[in-house]
VOGU-3710 file (C-alpha; in Angstrom, 3 decimals, decimal comma):
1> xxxxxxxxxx> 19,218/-5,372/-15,509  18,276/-7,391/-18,668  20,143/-10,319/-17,711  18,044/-10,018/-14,442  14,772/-9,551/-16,384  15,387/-12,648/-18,426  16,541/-15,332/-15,829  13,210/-14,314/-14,000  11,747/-15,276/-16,608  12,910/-18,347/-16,998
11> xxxxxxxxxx> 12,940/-19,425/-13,299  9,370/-18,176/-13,075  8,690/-20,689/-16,489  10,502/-23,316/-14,824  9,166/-22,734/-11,327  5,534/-23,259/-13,048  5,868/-26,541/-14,692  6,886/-27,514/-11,327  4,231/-25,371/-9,316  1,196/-27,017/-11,388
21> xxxxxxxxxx> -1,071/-24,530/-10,086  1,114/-21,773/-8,800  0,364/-18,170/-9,817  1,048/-16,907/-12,890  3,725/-14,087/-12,537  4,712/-11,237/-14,559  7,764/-12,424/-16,208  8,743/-8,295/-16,934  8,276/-5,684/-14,680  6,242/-3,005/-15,457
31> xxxxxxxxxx> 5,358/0,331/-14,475  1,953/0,855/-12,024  -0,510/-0,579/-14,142  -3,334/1,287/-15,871  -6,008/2,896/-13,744  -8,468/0,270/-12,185  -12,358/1,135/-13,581  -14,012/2,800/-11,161  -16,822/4,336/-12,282  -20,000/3,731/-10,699
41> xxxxxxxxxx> -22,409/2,042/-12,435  -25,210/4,366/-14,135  -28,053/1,537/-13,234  -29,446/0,505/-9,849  -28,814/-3,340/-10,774  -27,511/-5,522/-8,137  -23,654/-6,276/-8,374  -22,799/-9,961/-7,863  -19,232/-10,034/-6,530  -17,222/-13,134/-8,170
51> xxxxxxxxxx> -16,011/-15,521/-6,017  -12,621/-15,290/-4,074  -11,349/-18,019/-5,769  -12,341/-19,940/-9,055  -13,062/-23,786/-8,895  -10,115/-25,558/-9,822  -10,353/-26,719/-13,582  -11,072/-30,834/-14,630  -8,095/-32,715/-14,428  -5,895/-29,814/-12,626
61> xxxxxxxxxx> -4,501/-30,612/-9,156  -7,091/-29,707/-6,638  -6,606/-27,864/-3,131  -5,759/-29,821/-0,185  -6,544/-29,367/3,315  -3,763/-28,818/6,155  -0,261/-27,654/6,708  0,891/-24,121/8,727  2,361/-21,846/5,989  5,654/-19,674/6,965
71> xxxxxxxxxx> 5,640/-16,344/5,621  8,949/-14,221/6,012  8,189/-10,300/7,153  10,422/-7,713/7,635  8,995/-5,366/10,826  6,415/-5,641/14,096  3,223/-3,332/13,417  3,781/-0,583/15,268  0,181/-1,382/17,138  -2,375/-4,284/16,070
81> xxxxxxxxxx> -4,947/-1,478/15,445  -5,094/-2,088/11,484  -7,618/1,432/11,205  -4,807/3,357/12,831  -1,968/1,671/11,208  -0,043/2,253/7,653  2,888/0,996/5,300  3,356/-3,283/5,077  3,744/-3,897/8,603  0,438/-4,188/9,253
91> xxxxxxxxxx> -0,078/-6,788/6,362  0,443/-9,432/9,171  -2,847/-8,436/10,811  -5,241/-9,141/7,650  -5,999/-12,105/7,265  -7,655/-11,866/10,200  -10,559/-9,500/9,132  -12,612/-9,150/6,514  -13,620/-5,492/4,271  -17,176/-4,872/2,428
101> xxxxxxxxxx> -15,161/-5,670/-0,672  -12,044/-6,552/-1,571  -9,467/-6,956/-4,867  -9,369/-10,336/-6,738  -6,685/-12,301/-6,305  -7,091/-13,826/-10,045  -7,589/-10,569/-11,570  -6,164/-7,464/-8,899  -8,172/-4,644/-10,531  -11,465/-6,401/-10,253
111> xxxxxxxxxx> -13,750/-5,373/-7,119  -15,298/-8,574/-5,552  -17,304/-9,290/-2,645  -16,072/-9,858/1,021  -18,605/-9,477/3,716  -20,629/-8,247/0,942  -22,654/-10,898/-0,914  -23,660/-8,366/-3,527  -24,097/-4,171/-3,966  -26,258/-1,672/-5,362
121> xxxxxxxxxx> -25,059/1,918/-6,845  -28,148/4,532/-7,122  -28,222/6,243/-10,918  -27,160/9,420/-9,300  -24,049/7,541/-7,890  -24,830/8,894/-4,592  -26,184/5,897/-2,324  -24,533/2,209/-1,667  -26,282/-0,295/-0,373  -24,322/-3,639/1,067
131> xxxxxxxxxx> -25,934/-6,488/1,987  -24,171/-9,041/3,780  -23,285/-12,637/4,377  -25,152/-14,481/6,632  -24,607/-15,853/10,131  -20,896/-14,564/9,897  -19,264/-14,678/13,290  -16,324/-12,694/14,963  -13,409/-14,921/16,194  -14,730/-14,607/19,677
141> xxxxxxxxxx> -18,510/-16,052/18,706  -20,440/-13,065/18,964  -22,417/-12,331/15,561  -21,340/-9,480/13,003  -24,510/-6,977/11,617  -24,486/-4,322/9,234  -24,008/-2,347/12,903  -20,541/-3,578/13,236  -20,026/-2,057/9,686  -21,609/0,926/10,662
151> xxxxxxxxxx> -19,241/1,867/13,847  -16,255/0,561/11,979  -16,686/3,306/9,186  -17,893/6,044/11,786  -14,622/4,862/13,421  -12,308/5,866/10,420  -14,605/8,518/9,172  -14,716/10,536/12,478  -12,151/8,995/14,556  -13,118/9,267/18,979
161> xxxxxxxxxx> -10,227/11,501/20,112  -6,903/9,836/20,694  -7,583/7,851/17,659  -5,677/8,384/14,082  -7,533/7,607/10,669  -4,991/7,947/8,051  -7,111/6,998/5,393  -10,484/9,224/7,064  -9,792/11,932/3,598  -10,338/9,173/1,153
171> xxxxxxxxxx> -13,927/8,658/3,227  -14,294/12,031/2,972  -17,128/11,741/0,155  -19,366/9,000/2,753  -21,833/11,698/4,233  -23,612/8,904/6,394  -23,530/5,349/7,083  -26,855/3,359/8,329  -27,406/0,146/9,328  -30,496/-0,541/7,087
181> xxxxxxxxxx> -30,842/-3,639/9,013  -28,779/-6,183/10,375  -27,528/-7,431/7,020  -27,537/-4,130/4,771  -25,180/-1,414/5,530  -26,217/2,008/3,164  -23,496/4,470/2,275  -25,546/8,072/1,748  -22,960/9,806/-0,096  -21,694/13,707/-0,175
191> xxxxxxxxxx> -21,302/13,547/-3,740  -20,570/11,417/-6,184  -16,630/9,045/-5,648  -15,153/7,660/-8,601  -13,182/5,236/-6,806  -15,180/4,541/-3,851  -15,372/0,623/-4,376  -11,559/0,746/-5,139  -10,870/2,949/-1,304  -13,402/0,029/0,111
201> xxxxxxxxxx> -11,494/-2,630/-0,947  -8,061/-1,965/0,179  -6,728/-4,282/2,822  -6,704/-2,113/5,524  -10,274/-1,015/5,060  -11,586/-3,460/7,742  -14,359/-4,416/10,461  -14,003/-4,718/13,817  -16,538/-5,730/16,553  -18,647/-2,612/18,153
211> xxxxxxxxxx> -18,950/-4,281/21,523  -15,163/-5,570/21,544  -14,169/-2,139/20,690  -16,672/-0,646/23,217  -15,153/-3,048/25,974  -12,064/-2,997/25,314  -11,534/1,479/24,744  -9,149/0,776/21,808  -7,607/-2,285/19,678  -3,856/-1,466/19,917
221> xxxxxxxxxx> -3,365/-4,892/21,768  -5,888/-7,125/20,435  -7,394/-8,683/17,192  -11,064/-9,325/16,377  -11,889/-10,286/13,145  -14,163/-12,238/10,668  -11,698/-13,390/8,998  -10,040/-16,601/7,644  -7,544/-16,847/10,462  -7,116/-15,964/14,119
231> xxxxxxxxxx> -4,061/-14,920/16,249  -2,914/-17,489/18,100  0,181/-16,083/19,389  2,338/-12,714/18,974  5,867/-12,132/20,207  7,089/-9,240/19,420  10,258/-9,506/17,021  9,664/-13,302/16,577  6,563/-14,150/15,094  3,158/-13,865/15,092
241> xxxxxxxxxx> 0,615/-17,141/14,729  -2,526/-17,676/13,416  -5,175/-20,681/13,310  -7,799/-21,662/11,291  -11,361/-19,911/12,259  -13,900/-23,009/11,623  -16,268/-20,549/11,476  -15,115/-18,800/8,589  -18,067/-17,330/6,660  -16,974/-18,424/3,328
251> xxxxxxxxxx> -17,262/-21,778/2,390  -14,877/-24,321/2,112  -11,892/-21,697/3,099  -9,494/-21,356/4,313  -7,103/-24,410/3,259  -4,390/-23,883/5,556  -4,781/-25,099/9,386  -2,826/-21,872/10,037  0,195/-19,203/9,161  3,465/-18,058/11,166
261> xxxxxxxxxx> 4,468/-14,828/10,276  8,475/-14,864/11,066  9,453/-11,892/12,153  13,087/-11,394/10,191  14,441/-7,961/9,616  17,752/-8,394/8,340  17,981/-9,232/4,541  20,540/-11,863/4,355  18,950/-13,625/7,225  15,211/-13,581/5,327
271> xxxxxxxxxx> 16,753/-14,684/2,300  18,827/-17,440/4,190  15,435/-18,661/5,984  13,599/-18,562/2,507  16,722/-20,806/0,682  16,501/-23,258/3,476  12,981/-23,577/3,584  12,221/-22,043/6,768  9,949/-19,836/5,495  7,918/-20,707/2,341
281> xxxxxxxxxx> 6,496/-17,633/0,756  8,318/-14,122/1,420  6,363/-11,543/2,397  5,472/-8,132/0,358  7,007/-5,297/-0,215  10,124/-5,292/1,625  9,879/-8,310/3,009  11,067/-9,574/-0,295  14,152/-10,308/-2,307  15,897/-7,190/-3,478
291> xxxxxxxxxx> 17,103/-8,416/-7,406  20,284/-9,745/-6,392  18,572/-11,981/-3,587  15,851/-13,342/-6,368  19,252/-13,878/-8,789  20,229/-15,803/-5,872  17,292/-17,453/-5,175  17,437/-18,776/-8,941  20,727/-19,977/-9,070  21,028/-21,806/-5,761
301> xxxxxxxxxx> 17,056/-23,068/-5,361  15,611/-23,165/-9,283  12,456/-24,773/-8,453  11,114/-21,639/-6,411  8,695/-19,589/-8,086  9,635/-15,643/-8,832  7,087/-12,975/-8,858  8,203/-9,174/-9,438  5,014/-6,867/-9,220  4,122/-3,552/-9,960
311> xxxxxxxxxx> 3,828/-2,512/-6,065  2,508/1,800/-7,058  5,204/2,271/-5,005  7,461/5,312/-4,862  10,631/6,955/-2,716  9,816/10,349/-1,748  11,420/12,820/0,454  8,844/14,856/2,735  9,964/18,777/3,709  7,788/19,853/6,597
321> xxxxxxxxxx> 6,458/23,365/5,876  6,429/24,235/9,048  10,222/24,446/9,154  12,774/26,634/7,737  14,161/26,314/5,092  10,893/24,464/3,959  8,821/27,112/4,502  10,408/29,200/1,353  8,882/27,431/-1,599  12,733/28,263/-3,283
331> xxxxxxxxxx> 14,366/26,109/-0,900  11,834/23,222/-1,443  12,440/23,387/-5,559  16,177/23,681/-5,219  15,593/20,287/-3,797  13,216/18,734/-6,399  15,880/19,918/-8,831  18,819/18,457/-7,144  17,760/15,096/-7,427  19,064/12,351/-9,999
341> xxxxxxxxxx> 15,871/10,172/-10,517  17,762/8,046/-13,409  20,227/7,041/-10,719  18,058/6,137/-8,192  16,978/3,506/-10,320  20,547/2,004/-9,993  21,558/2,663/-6,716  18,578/2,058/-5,106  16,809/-0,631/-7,055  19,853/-2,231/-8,829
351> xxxxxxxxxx> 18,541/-1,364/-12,447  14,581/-2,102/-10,996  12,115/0,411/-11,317  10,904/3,485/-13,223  11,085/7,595/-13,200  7,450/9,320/-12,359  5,502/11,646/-10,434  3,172/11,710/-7,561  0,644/9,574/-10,305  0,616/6,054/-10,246
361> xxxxxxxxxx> 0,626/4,560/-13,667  -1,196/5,887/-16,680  -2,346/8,565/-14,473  0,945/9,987/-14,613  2,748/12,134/-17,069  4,403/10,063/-19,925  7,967/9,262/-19,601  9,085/10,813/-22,929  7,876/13,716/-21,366  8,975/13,521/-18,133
371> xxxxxxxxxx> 12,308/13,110/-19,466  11,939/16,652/-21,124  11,397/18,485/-17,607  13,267/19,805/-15,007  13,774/17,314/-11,990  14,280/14,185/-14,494  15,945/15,865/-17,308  19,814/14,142/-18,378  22,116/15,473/-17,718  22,087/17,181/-14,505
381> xxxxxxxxxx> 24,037/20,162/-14,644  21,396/22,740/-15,441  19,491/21,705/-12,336  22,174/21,693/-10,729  23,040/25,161/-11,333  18,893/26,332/-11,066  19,160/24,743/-7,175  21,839/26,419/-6,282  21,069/29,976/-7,622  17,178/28,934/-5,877
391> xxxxxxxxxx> 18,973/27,965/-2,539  21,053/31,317/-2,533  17,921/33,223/-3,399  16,329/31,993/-0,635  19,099/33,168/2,300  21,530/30,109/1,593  24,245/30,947/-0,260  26,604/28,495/1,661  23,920/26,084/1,857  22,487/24,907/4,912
401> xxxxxxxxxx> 22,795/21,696/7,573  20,041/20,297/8,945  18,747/16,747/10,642  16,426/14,764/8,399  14,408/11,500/10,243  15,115/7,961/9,172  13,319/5,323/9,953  15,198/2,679/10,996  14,802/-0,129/7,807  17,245/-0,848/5,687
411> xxxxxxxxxx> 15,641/0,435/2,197  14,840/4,029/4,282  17,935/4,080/5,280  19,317/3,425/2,134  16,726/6,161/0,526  18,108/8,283/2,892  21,358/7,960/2,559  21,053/8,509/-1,638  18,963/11,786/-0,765  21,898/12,652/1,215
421> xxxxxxxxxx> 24,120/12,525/-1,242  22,497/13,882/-3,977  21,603/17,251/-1,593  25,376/17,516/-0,618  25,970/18,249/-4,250  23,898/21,952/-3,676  24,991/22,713/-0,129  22,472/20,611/1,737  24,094/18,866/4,399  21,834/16,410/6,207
431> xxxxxxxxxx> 22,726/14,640/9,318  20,479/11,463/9,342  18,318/10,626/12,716  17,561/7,141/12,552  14,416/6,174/14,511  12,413/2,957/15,839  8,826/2,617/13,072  7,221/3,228/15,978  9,004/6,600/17,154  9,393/7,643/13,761
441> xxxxxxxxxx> 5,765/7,105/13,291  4,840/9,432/16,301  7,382/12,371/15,245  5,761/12,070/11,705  2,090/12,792/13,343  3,386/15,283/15,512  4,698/17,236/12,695  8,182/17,053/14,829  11,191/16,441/12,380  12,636/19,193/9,357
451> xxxxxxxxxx> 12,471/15,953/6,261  12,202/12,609/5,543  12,785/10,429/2,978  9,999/7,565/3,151  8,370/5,368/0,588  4,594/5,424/0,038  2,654/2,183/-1,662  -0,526/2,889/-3,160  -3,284/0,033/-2,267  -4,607/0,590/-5,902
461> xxxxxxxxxx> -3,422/2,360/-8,787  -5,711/5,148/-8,787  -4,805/9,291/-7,785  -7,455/8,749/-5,078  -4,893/7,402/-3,016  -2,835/10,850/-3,177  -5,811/12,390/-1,050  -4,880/10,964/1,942  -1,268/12,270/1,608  -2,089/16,075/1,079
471> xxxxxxxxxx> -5,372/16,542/1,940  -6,414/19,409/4,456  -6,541/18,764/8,379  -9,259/17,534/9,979  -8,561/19,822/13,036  -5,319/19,190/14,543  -5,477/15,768/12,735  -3,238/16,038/9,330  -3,328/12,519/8,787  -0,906/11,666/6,413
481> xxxxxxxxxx> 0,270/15,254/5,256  3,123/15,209/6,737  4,667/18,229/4,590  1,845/19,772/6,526  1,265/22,122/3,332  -1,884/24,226/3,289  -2,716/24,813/-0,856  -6,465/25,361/-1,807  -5,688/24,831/-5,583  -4,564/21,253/-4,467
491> xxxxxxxxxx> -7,476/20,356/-2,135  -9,913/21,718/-4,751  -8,620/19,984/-7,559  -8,398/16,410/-5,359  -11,688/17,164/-4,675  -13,113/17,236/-8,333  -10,796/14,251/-9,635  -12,715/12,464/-6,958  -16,059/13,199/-7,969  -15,434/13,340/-11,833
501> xxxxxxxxxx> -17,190/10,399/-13,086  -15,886/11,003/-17,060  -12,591/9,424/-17,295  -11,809/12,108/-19,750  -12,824/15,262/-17,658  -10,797/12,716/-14,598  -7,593/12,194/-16,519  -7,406/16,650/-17,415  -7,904/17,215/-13,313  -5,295/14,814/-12,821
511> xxxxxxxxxx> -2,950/16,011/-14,652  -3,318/19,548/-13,459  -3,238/18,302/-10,048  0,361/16,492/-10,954  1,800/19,522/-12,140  0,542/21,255/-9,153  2,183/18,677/-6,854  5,627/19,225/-8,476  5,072/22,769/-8,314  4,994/22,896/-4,728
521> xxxxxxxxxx> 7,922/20,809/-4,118  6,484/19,539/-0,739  7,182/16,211/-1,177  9,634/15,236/-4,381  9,624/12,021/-5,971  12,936/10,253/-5,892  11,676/6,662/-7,980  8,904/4,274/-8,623  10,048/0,946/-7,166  9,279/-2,708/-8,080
531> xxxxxxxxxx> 9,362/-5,426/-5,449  9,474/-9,448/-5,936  7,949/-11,721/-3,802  9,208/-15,816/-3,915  7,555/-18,876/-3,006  8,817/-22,531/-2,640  6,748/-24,643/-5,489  4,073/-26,836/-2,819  2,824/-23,339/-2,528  -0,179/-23,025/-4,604
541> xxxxxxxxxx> -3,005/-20,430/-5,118  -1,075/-17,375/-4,314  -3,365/-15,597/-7,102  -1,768/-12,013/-8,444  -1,211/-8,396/-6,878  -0,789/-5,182/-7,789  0,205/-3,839/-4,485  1,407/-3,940/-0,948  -1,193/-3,590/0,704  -3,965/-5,878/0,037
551> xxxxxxxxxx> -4,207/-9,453/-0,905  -3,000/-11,033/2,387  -5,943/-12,858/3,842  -4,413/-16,225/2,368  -7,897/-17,966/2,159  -7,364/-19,401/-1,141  -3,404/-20,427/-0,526  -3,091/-24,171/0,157  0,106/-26,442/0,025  0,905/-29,361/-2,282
561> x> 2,910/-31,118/0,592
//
């Protein structure tokens, strides 16, 4: 792992001497970084929102104009309907939209204007006020207002029925939105959100037209943005195409005439298209080089540029409460127990990533104490033992076979296969069920599988994303709690880490609401992963990420040649 950590390094060095104005990477991984500021402000001043890019510096190369950019991707979006959708496949829909706000690209835990030219935060911290570019157009020519906004968020908020909001509990504190008038959109809030700027300016936070919507009943087929690029063309499995919008609302952007997303889901074949210069830039998340590809990459193409991120991103295997033997809290901890979370970090990320909890970052409980508890604690033969008296306890003395979901990806499968393994070690015998995204998805909302072993990314590194993954039901609408787990002591305490605007008083709810999450045993963590993404030198102004899911409009991205 060191010798990996080191020729990054030094290709990433390299690969900027050559790149001129390439990004700068991180030349060692981390763990999640540090919780992004989120407080609201305590005056009613106007916020102005930097710009999305900085001016290029006297005497440095300067953007140029032109080119199509090939981006590698792993998977299809399961539908185009980006309020609906979750996980990286849907990162090939944003650049064409545009959010109230959105994460720098020169500084990721900075909150910067999108549509919104500037904000205002009341002293209580309980009203927003956006006001908005103007004479900013939709890709079809029809003009966006602060209505638009309005039904967008009403959309996700309170979803019309057939619709899905996965991320509707992190909107939970929005009481009302009004369209002020046609450029100010006003957020009356429920009580106070510590990271409400942070939810608003994740990538899938979006707007979409009220009449296209309205016309069309739902947008599982069709795009209609405000942002940088249009869809040209989509085939399914092959690529997806995008143009230039001339009407793009911010000036001067974008620099590209357009992107192809190539549609690549074997690993060997991605990597071969990125060597050969098919593709350009690799896309997120698992659309990038696993270690051994990057060590690849640098031996056999040293000019490309390296970039491993902190993604937030973390393994974790889901037991549906609903379902024996899940529904016996015993079962569920002989699991958590079972576990090797040291190992995963070699089998599964070839010496790349880091032990935690359900907390990204700082949020989470320190490693040297982690190390300490049962779960992560070396060696493994007292937990071992503890799961299997648990499993007995709990009517399985023989253990217990069961079918466990997969969806059908190469790193889930591989997750799944690891969980596998380390389960048959207490009795667990798990017979995998690999499934289309797109099936799996559907079984997942329908609450109709026993476990799965999936990996969440967090679009910022703050415990506000955790709502969305075990908060209550909205109805018969359980969004993304897939363990389906009712527990009052976790909704209350998600609930006043949301609206605690001390970081202090924040950080003590947090970490009570960590230990409750291991407690349960719903949904154990298996690793925190670290992902890479590589670009051919000519591509400049890729800026820096901190996650999966935002940063992919491209505006700012131009190429050298």
């Amino acid at each position: 792992m060191m010798r990996f950590l080191m020729t990054v390094t030094c290709l990433t060095v390299l690969g900027l001497l050559l790149a001129g104005c390439a990004p700068a990477p991180t030349p060692t991984p981390k763990p999640p970084v540090a919780p992004a500021k989120s407080e609201a402000p305590a005056a009613k001043a106007p916020v102005a929102p930097a710009p999305p890019a900085p001016s290029p510096k006297s005497g440095a190369e300067q953007p140029r104009y032109g080119g199509v950019l090939s981006i590698s991707h792993v998977i299809d979006p399961p539908s185009l309907d980006m309020h609906q959708e979750i996980g990286f496949a849907g990162n090939v829909l944003q650049s064409a939209y545009s959010g109230l706000t959105q994460f720098n690209p020169q500084n990721p835990e900075e909150v910067i204007g999108d549509l919104a030219r500037s904000w205002e935060v009341a002293k209580d911290g309980l009203t927003y006020t956006f006001r908005f570019h103007e004479n900013v157009k939709f890709h079809d020519g029809s003009a966006f207002t602060a209505e638009d906004a309005r039904f967008s968020f009403e959309r996700m908020m309170n979803p019309p029925r057939g619709i899905l909001s996965p991320r509707r509990a992190e909107l939970s504190a929005i009481g009302t939105a009004e369209a002020a008038d046609k450029d100010t959109l006003k957020f009356i809030l429920k009580q106070p959100a510590a990271a409400l700027l942070n939810v608003l300016s994740q990538g899938y936070i979006v707007i979409y037209s009220k009449a296209f919507v309205e016309k069309k009943g739902h947008m599982k087929n069709d795009i209609m943005g405000t942002g940088p690029y249009k869809l040209k063309s989509y085939a399914a499995n092959i690529s997806l195409e995008y143009v230039k919008n001339p009407d793009y609302f911010v000036k001067g952007r974008p620099y590209l005439d357009g992107i192809t997303f190539y549609i690549i889901r074997d690993t060997g074949t991605r990597l071969a298209a990125f060597r050969s210069g098919r593709v350009k830039l690799t896309g997120p998340g698992e659309s990038g080089p696993a270690p051994s590809g990057a060590e690849t990459i640098k031996r056999t193409l040293p000019q490309a540029v390296i970039m491993p991120y902190p993604a937030n991103s973390f393994g974790n295997f889901i037991l549906n409460t609903t379902e024996k033997p899940w529904n016996d809290i015993r079962a569920r901890k002989a699991v958590h127990l079972a576990i090797d979370r040291q190992k995963a970090i070699d089998v599964l990320g070839e010496g790349f990533g880091e032990i935690g909890t359900n907390m990204p970052g700082e949020w989470g409980i320190p490693k040297r104490e982690l190390e300490k508890m049962p779960g992560w604690r070396q060696p493994k033969d007292a937990d071992i033992a503890e799961a299997k008296r648990l499993l007995a306890e709990a009517g399985y003395p023989d253990g217990v076979a069961l079918k466990s979901l997969v969806r059908a990806e190469r790193t889930f499968e591989q997750l799944s296969t690891y969980v596998a393994d380390q389960l048959a070690k207490i009795g667990i015998k798990l017979e995998l069920d690999v499934k289309e995204l797109a099936v799996r998805q559907k079984l997942v909302n329908e609450g109709a599988f026993n476990s799965h072993a999936t990996m969440n990314s967090l679009p910022y590194p703050d415990p506000e994303n955790l709502v969305r993954l075990w908060a209550a039901p909205a109805g018969a609408d359980w969004g993304m709690n897939w363990a389906r787990l009712r527990d009052d002591k976790i909704f209350d305490l998600l609930d006043k880490q949301s609206r605690a605007l001390d970081p202090a008083e924040r950080k003590k709810l947090v970490r009570e609401l960590d230990l409750r999450m291991i407690e349960v045993a719903t949904r154990p963590v298996v690793w925190w992963k670290q992902y890479i993404v590589a670009l051919w030198p000519e591509v400049k102004g890729y800026g820096k990420r901190n996650s999966n899911y935002s940063f992919e409009r491209y505006q700012d991205i131009w190429l050298a040649k």
